[in-house]
VOGU-3710 file (C-alpha; in Angstrom, 3 decimals, decimal comma):
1> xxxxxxxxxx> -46,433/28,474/-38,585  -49,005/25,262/-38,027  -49,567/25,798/-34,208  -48,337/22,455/-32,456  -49,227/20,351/-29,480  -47,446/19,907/-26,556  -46,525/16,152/-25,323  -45,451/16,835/-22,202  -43,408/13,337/-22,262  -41,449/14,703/-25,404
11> xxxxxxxxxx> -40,803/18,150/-23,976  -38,815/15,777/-20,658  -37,105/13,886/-23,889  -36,131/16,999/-25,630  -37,709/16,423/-28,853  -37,957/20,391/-29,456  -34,640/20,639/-29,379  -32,587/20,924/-32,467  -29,128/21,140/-33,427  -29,500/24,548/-34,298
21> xxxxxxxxxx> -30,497/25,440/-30,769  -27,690/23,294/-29,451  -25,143/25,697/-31,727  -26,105/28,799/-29,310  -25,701/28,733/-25,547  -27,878/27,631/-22,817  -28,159/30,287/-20,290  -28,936/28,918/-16,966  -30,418/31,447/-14,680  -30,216/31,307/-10,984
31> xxxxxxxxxx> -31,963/34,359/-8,639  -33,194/33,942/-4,958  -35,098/37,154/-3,227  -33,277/38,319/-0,572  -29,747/38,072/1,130  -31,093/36,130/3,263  -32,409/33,523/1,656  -29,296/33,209/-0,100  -27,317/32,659/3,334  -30,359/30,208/5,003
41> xxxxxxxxxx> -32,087/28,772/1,919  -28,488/26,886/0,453  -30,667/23,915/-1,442  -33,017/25,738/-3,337  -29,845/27,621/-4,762  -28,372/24,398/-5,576  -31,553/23,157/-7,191  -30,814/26,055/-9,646  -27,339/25,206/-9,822  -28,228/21,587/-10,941
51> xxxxxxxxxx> -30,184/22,877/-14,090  -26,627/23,393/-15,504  -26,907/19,246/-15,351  -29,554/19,422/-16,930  -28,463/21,650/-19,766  -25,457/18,869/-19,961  -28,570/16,194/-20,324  -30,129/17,992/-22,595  -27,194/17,856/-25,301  -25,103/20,858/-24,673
61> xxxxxxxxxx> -21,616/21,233/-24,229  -20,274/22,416/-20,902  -18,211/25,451/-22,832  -21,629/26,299/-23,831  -23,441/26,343/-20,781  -23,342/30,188/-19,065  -24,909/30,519/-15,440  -26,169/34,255/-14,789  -26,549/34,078/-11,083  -25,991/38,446/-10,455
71> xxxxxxxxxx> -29,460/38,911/-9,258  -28,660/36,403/-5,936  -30,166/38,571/-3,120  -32,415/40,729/-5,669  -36,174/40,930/-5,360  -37,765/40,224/-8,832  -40,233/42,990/-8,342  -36,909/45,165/-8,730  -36,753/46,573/-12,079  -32,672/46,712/-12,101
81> xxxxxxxxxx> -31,507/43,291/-12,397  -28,671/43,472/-13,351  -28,653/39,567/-14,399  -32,150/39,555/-15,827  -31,162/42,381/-17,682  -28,174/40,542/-19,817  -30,034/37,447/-20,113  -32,392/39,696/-22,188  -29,938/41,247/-23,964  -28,178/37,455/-24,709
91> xxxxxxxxxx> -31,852/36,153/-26,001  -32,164/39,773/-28,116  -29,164/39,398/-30,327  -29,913/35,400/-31,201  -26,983/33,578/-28,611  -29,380/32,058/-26,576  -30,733/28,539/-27,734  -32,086/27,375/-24,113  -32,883/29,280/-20,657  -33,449/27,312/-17,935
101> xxxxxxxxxx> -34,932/27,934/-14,228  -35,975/26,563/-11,333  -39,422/28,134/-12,102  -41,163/30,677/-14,011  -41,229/32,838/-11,295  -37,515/32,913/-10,945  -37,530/34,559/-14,338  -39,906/37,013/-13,193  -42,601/38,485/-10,968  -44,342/40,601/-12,519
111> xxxxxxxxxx> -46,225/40,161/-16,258  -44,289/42,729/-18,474  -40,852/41,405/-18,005  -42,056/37,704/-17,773  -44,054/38,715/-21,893  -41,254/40,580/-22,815  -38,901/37,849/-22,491  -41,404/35,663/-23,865  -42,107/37,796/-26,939  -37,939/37,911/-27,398
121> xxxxxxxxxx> -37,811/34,312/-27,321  -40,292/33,624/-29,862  -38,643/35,644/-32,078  -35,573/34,368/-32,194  -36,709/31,059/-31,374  -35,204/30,379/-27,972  -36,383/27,464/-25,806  -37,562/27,812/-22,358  -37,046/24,866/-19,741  -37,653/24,858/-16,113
131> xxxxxxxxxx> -38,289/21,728/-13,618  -41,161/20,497/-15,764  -40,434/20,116/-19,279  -38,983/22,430/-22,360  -41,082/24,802/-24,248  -41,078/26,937/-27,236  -42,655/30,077/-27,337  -43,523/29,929/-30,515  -46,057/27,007/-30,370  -49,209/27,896/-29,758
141> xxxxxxxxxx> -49,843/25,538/-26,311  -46,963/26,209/-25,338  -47,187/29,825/-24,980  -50,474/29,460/-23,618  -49,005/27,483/-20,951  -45,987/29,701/-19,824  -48,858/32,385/-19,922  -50,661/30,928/-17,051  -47,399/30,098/-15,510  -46,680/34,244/-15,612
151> xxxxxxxxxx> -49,718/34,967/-14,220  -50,052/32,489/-11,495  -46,746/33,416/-10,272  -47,396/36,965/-10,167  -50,951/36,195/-8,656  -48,672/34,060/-6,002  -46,886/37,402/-5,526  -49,998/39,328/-4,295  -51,463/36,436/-2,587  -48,498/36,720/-0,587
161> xxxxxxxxxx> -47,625/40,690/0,105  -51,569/40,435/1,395  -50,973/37,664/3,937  -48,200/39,273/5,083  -49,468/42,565/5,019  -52,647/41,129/7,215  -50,124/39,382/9,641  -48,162/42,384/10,204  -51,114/44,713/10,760  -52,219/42,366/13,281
171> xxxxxxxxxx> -48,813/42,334/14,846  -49,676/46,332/15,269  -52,857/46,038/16,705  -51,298/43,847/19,252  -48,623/46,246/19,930  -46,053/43,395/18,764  -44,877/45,034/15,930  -40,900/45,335/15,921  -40,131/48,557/14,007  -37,176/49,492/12,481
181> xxxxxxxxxx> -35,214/51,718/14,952  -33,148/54,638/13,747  -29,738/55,791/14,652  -29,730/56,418/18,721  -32,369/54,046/19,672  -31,978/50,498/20,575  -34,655/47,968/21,969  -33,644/45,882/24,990  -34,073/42,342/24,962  -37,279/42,746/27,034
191> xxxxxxxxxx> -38,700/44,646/24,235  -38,092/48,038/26,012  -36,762/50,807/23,454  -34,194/53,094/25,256  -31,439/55,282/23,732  -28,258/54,559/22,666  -26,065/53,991/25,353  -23,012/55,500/23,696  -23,740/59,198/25,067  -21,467/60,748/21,436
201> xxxxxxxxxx> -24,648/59,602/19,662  -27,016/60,954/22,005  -25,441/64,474/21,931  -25,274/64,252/17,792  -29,276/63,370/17,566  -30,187/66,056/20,175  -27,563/68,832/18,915  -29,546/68,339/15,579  -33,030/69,402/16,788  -31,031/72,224/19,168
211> xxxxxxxxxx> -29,612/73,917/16,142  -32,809/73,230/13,552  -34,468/75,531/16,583  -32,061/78,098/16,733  -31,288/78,686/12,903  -34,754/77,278/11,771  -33,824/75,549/8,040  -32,425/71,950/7,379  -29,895/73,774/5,045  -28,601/76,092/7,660
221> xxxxxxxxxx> -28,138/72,828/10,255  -26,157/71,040/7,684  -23,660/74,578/6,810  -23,341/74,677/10,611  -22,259/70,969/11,632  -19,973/71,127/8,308  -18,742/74,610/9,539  -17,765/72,826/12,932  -16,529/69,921/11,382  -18,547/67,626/13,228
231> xxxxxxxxxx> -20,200/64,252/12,135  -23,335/62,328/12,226  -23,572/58,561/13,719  -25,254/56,057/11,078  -25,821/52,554/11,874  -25,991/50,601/8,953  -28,949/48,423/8,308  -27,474/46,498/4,753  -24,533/45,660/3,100  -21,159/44,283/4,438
241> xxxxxxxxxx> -21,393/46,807/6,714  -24,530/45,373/8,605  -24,537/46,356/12,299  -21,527/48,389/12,409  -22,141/52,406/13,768  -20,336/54,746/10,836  -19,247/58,404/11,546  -20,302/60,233/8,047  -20,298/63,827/6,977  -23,533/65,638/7,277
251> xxxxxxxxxx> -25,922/65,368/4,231  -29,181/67,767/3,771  -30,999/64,080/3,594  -29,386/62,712/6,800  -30,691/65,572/8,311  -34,164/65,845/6,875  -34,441/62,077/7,931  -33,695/62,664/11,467  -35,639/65,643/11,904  -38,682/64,042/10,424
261> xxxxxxxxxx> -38,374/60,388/11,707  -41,115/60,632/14,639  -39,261/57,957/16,870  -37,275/60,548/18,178  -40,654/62,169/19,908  -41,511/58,963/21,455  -44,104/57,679/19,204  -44,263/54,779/17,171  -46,000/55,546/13,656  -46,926/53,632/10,679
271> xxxxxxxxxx> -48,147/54,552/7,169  -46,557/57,590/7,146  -46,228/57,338/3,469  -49,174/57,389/0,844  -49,344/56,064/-2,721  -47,975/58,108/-5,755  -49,970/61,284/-5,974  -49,675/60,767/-9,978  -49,888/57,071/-10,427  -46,459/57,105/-12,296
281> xxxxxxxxxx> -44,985/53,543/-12,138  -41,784/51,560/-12,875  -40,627/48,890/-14,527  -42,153/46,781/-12,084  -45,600/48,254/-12,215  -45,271/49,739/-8,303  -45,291/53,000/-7,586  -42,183/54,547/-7,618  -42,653/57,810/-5,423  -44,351/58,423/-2,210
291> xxxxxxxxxx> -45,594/60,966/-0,365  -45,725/61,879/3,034  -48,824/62,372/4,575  -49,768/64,702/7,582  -49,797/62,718/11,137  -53,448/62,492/11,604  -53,117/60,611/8,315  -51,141/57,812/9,477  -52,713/54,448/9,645  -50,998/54,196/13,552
301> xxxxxxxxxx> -49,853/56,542/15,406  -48,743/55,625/19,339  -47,085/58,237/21,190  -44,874/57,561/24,560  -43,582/54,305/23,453  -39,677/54,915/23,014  -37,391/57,299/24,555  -37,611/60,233/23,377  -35,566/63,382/22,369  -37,551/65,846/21,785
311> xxxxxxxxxx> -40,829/66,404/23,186  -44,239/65,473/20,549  -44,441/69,433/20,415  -41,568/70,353/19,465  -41,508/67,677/16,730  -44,869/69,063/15,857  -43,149/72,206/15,756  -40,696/71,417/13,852  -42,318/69,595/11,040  -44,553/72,614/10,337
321> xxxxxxxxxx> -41,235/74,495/10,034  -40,176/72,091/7,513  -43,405/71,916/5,375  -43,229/75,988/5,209  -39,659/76,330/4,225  -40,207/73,803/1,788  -43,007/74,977/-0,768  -43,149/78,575/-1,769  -46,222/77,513/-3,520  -48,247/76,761/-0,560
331> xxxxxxxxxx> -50,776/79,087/0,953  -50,699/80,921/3,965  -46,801/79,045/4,452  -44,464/80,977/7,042  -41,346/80,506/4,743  -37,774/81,447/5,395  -35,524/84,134/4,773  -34,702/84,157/1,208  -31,182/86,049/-0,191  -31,124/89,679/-1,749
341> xxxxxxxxxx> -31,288/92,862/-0,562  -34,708/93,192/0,479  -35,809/92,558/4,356  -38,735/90,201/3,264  -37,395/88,087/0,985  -39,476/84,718/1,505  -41,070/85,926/4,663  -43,681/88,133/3,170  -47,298/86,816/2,626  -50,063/88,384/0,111
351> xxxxxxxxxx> -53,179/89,078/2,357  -55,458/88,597/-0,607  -54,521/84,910/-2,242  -52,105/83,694/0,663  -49,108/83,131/-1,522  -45,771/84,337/-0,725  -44,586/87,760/-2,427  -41,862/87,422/-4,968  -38,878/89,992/-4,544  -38,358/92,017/-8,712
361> xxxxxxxxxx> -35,182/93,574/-8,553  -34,648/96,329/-11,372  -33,973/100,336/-10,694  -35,020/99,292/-6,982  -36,554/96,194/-5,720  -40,483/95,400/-5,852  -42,526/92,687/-3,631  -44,763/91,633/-6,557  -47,789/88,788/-6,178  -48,419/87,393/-9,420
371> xxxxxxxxxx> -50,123/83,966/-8,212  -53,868/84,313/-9,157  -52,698/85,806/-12,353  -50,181/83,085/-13,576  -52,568/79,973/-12,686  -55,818/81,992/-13,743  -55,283/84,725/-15,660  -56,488/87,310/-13,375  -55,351/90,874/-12,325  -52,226/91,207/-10,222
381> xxxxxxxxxx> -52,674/90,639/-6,271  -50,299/93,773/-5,644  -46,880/95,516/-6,202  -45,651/97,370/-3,682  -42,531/99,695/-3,484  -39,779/97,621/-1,814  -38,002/100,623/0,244  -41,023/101,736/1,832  -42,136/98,342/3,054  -38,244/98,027/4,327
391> xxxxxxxxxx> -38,417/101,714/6,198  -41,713/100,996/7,479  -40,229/96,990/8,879  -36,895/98,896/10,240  -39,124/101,667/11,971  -41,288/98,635/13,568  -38,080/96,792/14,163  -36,635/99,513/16,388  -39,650/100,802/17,846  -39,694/96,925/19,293
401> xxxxxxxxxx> -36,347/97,711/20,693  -37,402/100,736/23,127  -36,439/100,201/25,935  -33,723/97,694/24,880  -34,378/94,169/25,979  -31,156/93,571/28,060  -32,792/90,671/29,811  -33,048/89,006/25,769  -29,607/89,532/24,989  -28,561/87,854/28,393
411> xxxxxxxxxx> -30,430/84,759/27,277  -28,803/84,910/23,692  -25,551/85,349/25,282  -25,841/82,340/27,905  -27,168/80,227/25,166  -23,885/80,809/23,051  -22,287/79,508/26,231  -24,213/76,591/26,671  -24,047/75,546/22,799  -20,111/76,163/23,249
421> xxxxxxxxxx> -19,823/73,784/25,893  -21,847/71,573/24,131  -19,535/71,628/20,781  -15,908/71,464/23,512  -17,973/68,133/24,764  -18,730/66,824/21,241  -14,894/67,192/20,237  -13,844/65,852/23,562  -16,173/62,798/22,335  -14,774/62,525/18,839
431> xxxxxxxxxx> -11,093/62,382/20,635  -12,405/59,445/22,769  -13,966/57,330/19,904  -10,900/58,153/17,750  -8,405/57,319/20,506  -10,386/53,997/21,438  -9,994/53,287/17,541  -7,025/53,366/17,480  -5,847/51,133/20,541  -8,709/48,649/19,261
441> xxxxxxxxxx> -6,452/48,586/16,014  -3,313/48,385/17,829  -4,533/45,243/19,551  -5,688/43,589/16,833  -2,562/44,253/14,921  -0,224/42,965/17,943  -3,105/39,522/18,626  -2,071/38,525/14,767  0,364/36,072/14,004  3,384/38,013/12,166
451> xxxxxxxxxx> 3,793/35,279/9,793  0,657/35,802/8,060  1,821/38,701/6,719  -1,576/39,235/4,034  -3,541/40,014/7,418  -1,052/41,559/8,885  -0,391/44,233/6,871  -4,118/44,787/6,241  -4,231/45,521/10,196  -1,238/47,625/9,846
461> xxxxxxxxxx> -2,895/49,821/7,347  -5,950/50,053/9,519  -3,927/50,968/12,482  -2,367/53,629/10,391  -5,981/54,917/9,720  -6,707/54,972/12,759  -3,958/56,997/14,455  -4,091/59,678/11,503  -7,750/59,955/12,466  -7,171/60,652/16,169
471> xxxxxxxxxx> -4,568/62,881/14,774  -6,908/65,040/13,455  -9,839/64,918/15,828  -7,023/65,982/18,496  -6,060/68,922/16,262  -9,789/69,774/15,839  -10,573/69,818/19,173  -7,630/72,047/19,535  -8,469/74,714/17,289  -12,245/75,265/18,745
481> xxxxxxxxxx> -10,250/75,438/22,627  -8,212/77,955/20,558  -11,403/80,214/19,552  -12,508/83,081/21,238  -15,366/82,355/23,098  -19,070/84,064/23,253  -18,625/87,737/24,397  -19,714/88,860/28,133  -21,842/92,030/29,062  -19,863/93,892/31,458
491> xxxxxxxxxx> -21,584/96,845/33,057  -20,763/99,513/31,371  -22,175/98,259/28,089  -24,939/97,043/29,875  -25,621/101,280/30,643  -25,077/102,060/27,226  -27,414/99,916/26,035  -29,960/100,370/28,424  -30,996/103,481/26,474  -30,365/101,992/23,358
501> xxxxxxxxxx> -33,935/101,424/21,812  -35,104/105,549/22,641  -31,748/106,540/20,917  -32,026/104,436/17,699  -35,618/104,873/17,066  -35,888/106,693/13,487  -37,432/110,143/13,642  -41,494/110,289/13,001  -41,142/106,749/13,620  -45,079/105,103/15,537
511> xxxxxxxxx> -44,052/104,358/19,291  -45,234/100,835/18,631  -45,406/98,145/15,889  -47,890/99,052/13,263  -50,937/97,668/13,043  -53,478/96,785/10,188  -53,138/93,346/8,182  -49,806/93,077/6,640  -48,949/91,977/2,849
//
């Protein structure tokens, strides 16, 4: 095809339009970036609702004429528009004669969508059109042209993430930065960020970092809160459910996110995350995986600035716990108990390479360190013979026993106490809430007029809810009351046991814990 030049006074006339183009639709796309633009910026979305004029203008029917407007509220770096996606599809299979937008970079951000559609569209010889004129991809100018349009927006795009980038580190330098606050903090209109008020959410965030202490996995804290049917607060951030506080099962990632957010130390932190470790990218050409990176890492890192609920220690603490349950690859890691018969199942260490020991089970059960040789081909770190380790752990184990530690198990015991009045508090909260629900929806049920009978019955139905939930927190609460509660040491067990360690201790067995390096 003779390439052609571009008058731009034709392109406003239409000239490049032909009745063939006019036999397929004219899609008419309309996209704004986020929500809320689309509630506060109303006349640029009906600048993009007047192309459809246009399209009438520009000789096509109004039957013809299709508006894709499913990516309102959808950032065009996102590579799952929905909308952008069909109009692809549309242009693909030949329907589309005409696609018009505001701009080019309502089409896209980023230069492999904005080519892609450009490559479709010279193909099947679809017209573009936006504010300025028509074009057609297949003319040499004109391509050119809606080139540089691509890449100037998606230059824009940079231009602008770096401003605002700039202005918000400066904002942090300042100390004015207003971070996003999780679930049981709020900031005061003087800036100030205390906790939540409502003391249910306090004791759910706190009884979170008491239980990852006492049973020392993320997986274990999540079995236990399901196990005592309680729930974890969320407030929501997005959606139609903006602003309201939700009462959700607990998820392994619900937990993992409190445990690791370090807000709930006190501190205010940013750039906790680092870039892809691989480089993989998306559709969008940003990374699409981050890592975390180790506090001294983080670009800021304040401590003391909110409330806090657990000390910077302790959160210390427990994100070393977290990093050591989670890799068995990683050297020198404490790990956690591991299922199986054998006593050191993912607690056991090699002293040569620092990996952890795998358990082989066949005739009887091995701890095996194959690390050096699977990554370099080397000899074998060791293999030891499982039930002699075990005796050797059980003879330590007891010989730490002698004489019993009474004092210990009064502590253990008095926690068990403590953490069952906690739990008889947090169902006495979940009554409250559910019982405050429900009068809330009793009120709102009676304040409506009976003859709008549409809202009424939707209030009825919520009122309904509501009672059948306090239903069940009542009957909840009533089954723990109904539990036996932790066992006392009375003093006659307390003599038996006070020779219990001497008694118990394996014949032959070392007085003391053994010493030497371990495996």
């Amino acid at each position: 095809m003779t390439p052609l030049a571009v008058d731009p006074v034709a392109a406003d006339r239409g000239d490049k339009i032909t009745p063939r183009h006019r036999e397929r639709r004219a899609y008419v796309y309309v996209r704004q970036s986020t929500l809320q633009q689309v509630e506060h910026h109303r006349e640029s979305r009906a600048n993009q609702y007047a192309l459809v004029q246009r399209a009438l203008a520009l000789g096509w029917p109004r039957e013809r004429v299709h508006v894709v407007d499913a990516d309102l509220g959808q950032s065009g770096q996102d590579g799952s528009r929905s909308g952008f996606q069909e109009l692809v599809a549309a242009v693909s299979l030949g329907q589309v004669g005409l696609v018009l937008a505001y701009e080019a970079s309502r089409l896209a951000r980023n230069n492999a969508d904005w080519y892609r559609l450009l490559d479709l569209a010279a193909l099947v010889g679809t017209l573009l059109a936006d504010a300025d004129g028509v074009y057609d991809p297949r003319h040499y100018n004109d391509r050119l042209l809606l080139g540089l349009r691509g890449m100037l927006s998606e230059a824009e795009v940079h231009l602008l993430h770096l401003r605002l980038a700039a202005g918000r580190r400066r904002q942090i330098e300042r100390g004015e930065y207003r971070q996003h606050l999780p679930t049981g903090l709020v900031r005061l209109e003087d800036g100030r960020v205390v906790k939540d008020p409502d003391l249910q959410i306090q004791r759910a965030v706190a009884s979170v970092f008491e239980r990852f202490a006492q049973l020392g996995t993320c997986q274990k804290v999540v079995r236990s809160l399901r196990d005592d049917r309680l729930l974890l607060p969320r407030r929501q951030v997005a959606g139609p459910q903006a602003g309201e506080l939700l009462w959700k099962r607990p998820a392994a990632a619900a937990v993992y996110g409190l445990l690791r957010n370090p807000a709930y130390a006190g501190a205010f932190a940013y750039g906790r995350r680092g870039p892809s470790a691989t480089g993989r990218l998306g559709p969008s050409g940003r990374a699409v995986r981050h890592l975390r990176t180790a506090p001294e890492a983080w670009a800021v890192l304040r401590r003391d600035v909110y409330a806090a609920y657990v000390p910077w220690e302790q959160y210390l603490a427990v994100q070393q716990r977290l990093a050591d349950n989670a890799s068995r690859a990683r050297v020198w890691a404490r790990g956690a108990p591991r299922t199986g018969a054998a006593l050191l199942a993912g607690l056991a260490v090699c002293g040569r390479c620092g990996h952890q020991v795998r358990v082989a089970y066949k005739a009887h059960h091995r701890y095996v360190c194959s690390a050096q040789s699977q990554e370099y081909g080397d000899r074998m770190c060791l293999s030891l013979d499982g039930p002699s380790l075990d005796t050797a752990v059980v003879a330590a184990f007891f010989a730490a026993l002698a004489p019993a530690e009474l004092a210990l198990l009064d502590e253990v015991l008095a926690a068990q106490r403590t953490e069952r009045e906690r739990l008889a508090q947090r169902y006495a909260d979940q009554v409250a809430r559910a019982d405050y629900e429900a009068r809330l929806a009793q009120r709102r049920y009676q304040a409506i007029d009976p003859d709008h009978r549409l809202v009424a019955a939707e209030l009825e139905r919520r009122w309904e809810l509501a009672l059948r939930a306090a239903v069940e927190a009542r009957e909840a609460a009533e089954r723990f009351a109904e539990s036996p509660p932790a066992p006392a040491l009375d003093p006659d067990l307390r003599t038996q046991l006070g020779d219990l360690g001497r008694r118990l201790l394996p014949a032959g067995a070392p007085a003391g814990p053994p010493r030497g390096r371990p495996a």
